[in-house]
C-alpha positions in Angstrom: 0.0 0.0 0.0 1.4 3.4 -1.0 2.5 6.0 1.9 0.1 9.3 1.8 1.7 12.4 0.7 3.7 14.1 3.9 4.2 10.5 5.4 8.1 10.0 5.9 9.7 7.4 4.1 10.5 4.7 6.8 12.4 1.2 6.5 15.0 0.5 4.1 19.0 1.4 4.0 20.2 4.6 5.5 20.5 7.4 2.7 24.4 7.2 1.8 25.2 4.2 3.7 26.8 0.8 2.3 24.7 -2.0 0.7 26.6 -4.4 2.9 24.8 -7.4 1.4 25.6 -6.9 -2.2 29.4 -6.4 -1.4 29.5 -10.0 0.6 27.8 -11.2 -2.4 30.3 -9.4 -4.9 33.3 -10.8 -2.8 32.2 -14.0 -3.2 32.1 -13.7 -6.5 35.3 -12.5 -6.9 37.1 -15.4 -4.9 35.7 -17.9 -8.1 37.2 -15.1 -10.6 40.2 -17.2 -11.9 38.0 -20.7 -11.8 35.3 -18.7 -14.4 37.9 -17.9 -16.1 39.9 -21.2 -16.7 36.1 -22.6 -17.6 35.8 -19.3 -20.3 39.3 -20.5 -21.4 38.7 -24.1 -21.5 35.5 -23.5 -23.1 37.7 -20.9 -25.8 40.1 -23.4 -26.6 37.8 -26.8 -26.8 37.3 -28.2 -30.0 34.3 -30.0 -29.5 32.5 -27.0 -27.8 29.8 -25.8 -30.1 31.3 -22.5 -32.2 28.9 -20.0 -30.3 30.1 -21.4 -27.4 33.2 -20.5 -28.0 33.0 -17.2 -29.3 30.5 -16.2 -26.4 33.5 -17.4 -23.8 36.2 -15.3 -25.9 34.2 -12.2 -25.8 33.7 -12.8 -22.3 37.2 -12.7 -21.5 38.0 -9.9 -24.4 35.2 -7.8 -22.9 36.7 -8.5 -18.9 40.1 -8.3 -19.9 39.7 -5.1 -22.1 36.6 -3.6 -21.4 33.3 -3.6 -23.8 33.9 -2.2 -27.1 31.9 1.1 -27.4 28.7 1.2 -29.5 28.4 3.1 -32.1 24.7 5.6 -32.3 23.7 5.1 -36.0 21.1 5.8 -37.9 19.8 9.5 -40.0 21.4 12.7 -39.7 18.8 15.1 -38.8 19.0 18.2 -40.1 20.3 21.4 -38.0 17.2 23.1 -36.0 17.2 26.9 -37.1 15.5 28.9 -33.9 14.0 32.2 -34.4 15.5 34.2 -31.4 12.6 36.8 -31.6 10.0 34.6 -32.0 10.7 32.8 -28.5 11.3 36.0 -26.8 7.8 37.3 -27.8 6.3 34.3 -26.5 8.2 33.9 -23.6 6.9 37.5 -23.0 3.5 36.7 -23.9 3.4 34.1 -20.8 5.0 36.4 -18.4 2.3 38.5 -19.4 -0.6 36.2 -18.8 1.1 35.4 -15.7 1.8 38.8 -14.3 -2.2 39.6 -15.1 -3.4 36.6 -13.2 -0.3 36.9 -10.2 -3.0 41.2 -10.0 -6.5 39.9 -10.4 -5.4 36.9 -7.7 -4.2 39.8 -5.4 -7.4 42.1 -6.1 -9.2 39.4 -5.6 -10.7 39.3 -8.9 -11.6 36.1 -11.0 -10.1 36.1 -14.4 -11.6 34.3 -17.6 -8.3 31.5 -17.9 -7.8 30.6 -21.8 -5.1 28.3 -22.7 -2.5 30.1 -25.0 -3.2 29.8 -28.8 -1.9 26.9 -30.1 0.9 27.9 -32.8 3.3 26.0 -35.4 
């Protein structure tokens, strides 16, 4: 059930502090480093392993060895945006208006006709 709005967050790990499980887990891990990689190796270098097989355990030790190759961002050039300068400042100026003119009629007390801002290209 979701906390209501004000409620403190309670439970869970101290803001800033350790996740002390997942580094016990992590070092663990780490002691079986060289027997995963003798397998990757044995696997690498085993004839009768299936050829995937043996691709997937040289990458592994290429990418752990010498990090991930980077991946390229491909695909169509898009065309450079032109901006017209004066065209945002007038609208820009047009909302501070509508805003100034309902921050007055809020402070007079006055109700004022809201109309969303004409919808432009």
């Amino acid at each position: 059930m979701p906390r209501s709005k004000g409620t403190p967050k309670t439970g869970g790990r101290t803001k800033g502090s350790r996740n002390k499980v997942g580094r016990d887990i992590r070092e663990l891990a780490q002691m079986h480093t060289p027997a995963a990689i003798a397998t990757l190796v044995d696997v690498m270098k085993d004839d009768k392993a299936p050829p995937a097989a043996r691709v997937m355990a040289a990458n592994a030790l290429l990418d752990r060895g010498h990090g991930k190759a980077p991946q390229a961002i491909t695909g169509p050039e898009a065309p450079p945006v032109k901006v017209n300068i004066e065209l945002v400042r007038q609208r820009i100026l047009e909302k501070l208006e509508r805003i100034a003119a309902a921050h007055e009629a809020e402070k007079a007390g006055r109700l004022i006709d809201w109309k969303p801002a004409p919808s432009r290209p």
